[in-house]
C-alpha positions as CSV (number, residue, x, y, z in Angstrom):
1,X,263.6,54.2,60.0
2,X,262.3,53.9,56.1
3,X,263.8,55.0,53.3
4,X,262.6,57.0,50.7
5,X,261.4,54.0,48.4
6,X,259.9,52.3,50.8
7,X,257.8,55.4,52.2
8,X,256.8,56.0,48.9
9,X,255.3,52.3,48.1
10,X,253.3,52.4,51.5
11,X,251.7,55.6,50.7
12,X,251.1,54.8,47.1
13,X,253.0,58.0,45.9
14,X,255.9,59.3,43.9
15,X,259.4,60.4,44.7
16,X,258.7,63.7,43.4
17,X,255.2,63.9,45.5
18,X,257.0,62.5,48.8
19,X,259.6,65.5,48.1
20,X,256.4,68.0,48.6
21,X,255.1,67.2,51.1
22,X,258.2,67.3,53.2
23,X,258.2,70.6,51.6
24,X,255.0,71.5,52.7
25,X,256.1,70.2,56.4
26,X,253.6,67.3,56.4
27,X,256.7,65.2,56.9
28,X,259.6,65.4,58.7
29,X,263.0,63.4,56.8
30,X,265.8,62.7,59.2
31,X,268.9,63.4,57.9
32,X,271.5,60.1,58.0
33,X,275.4,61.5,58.6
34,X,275.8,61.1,54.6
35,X,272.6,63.5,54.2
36,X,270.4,60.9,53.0
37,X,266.5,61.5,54.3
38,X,265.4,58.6,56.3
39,X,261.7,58.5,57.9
40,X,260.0,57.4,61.1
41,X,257.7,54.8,61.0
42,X,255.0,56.3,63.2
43,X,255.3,59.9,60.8
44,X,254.7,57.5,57.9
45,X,251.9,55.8,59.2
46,X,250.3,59.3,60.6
47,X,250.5,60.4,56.7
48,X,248.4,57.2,55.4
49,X,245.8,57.8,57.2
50,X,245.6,61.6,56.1
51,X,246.5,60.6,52.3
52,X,243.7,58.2,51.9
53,X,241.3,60.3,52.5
54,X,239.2,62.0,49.6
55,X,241.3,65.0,47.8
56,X,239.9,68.2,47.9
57,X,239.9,70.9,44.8
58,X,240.7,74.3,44.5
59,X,239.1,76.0,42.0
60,X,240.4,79.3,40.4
61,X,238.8,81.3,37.2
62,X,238.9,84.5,35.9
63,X,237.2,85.9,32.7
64,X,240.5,86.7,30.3
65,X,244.2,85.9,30.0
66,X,244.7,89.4,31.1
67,X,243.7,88.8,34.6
68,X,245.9,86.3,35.1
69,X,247.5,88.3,38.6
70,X,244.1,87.7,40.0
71,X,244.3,83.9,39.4
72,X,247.5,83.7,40.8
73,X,246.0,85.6,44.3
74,X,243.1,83.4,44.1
75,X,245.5,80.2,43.9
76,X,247.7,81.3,46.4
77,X,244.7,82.2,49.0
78,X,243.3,79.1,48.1
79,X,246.3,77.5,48.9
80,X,247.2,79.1,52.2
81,X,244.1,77.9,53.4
82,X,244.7,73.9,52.5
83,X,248.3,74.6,54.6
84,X,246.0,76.5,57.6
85,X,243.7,73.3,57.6
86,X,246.2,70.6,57.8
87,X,244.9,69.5,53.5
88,X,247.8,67.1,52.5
89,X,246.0,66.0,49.2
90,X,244.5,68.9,47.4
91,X,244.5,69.4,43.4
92,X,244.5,73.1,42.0
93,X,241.8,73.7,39.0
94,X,242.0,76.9,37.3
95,X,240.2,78.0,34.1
96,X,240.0,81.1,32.2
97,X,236.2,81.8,31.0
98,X,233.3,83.3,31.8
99,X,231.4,82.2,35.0
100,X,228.5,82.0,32.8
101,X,230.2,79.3,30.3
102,X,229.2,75.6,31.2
103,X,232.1,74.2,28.8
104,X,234.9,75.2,30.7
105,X,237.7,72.3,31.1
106,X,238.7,72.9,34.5
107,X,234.4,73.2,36.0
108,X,233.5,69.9,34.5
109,X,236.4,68.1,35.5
110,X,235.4,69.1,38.8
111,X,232.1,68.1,38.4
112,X,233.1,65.0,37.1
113,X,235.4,64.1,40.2
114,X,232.8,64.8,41.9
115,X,229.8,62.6,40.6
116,X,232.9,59.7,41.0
117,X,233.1,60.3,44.3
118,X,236.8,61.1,44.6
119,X,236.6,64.6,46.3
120,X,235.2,66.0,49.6
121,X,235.3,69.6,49.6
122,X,235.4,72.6,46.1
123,X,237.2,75.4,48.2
124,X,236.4,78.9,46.3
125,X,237.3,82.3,46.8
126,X,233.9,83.8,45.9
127,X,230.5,82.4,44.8
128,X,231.2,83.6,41.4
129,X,234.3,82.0,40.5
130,X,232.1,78.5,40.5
131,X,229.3,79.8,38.4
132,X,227.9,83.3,37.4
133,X,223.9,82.0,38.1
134,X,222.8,78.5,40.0
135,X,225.4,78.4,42.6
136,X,222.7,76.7,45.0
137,X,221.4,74.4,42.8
138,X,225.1,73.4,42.1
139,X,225.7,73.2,45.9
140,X,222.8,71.3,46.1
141,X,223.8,68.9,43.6
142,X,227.3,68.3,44.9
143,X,226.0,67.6,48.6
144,X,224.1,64.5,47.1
145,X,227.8,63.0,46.1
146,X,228.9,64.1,49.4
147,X,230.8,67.1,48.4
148,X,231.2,70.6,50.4
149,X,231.5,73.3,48.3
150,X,233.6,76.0,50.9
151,X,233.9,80.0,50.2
152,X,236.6,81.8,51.4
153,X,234.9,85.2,50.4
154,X,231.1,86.1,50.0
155,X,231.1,89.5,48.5
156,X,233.2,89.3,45.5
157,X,233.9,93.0,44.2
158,X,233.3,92.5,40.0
159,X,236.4,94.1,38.2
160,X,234.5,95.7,35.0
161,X,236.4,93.5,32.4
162,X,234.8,90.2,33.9
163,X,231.9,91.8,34.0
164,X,232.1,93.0,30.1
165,X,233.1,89.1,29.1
166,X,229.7,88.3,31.0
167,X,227.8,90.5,28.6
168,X,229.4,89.2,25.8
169,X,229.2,85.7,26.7
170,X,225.2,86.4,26.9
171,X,225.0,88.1,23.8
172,X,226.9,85.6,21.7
173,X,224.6,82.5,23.2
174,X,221.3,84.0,22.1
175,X,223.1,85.4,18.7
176,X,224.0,81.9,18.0
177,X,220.8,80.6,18.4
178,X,219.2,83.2,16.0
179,X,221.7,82.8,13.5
180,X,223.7,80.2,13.8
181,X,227.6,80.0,15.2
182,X,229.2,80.5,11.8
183,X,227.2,82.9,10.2
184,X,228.0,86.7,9.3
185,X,225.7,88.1,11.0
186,X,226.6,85.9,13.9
187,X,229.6,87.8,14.2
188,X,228.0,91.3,13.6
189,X,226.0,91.4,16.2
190,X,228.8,90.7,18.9
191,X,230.9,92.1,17.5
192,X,228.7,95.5,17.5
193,X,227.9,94.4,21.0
194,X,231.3,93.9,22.3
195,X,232.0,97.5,20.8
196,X,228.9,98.6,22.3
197,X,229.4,97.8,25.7
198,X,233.1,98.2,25.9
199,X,232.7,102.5,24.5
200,X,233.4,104.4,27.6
């Protein structure tokens, strides 16, 4: 039987990351009669061979702060379906941007883990939630670095607001291209666009 520490320095892990995943069930402690967790070898060396293998992501997005309900349901789908596969070593990535926006934090950290070869698998809800346009070519690109992009979902059912920060997201692009980023008539044109669109 192992003790906590010791579990921890043959898996490479911390205290607080053996504690979830007994959480999560992937390990089972064995109580001592003072109520101190003790492990079994052979459960301990079952779990190195799952944690060493390459993480995989889930990604979450929405479009605005304001639908941040959805990006919990999308984390918590996401979620339940590492538990329904048996994925020990998963990393959540959300951002909150439009699918159209190539600067989001949480997309090119993803990318970046993946060009390093430290992830197997992008697990999505919907196409969308990736990338508004190019989703193949991304797919494409990932499967070179030996990473599997999975969807949950394949028809994704817009809600109008992400559909408005789309538009907007657009106009402001080409608007700052024409005028510049910090000019006033930068900001008069989406702004008149973003009133545009969002009139009922």
């Amino acid at each position: 039987m192992l003790r906590p520490k010791e579990v921890c320095e043959r898996l490479g892990i911390s205290y607080t990351t053996l504690r979830d995943y007994v959480k999560r069930g992937y390990i089972k402690p064995v109580l001592t009669p003072g109520g101190k967790w003790r492990f079994r070898e052979e459960d301990v060396e079952r779990l190195i061979g799952v944690v060493k293998q390459k993480r995989v992501v889930l990604y979450a997005r929405v479009s605005s702060s304001s639908q941040r309900d959805d990006l919990e349901r999308q984390v918590r789908a996401l979620e339940e379906w590492a538990r329904s596969n048996n994925i020990v070593e998963y990393e959540v990535v959300t951002d909150i941007g439009s699918g159209l926006n190539e600067d989001r934090k949480g997309f090119k950290k993803i990318l970046k883990l993946a060009t390093e070869r430290k992830i197997s698998k992008i697990v999505i809800a919907y196409p969308d939630r990736l990338t508004r346009f190019g989703f193949k070519t991304i797919e494409e690109l990932l499967r070179a670095f030996g990473v599997e992009i999975v969807v949950l979902n394949h028809e994704d059912k817009d809600p109008r607001e992400e559909l408005v920060e789309d538009l907007i997201t657009i106009v402001s692009h080409f608007a700052g291209k024409l005028y510049g980023m910090r000019s006033h008539k930068y900001e008069k044109v989406v702004e008149g666009a973003r009133k545009l669109i969002e009139d009922p």
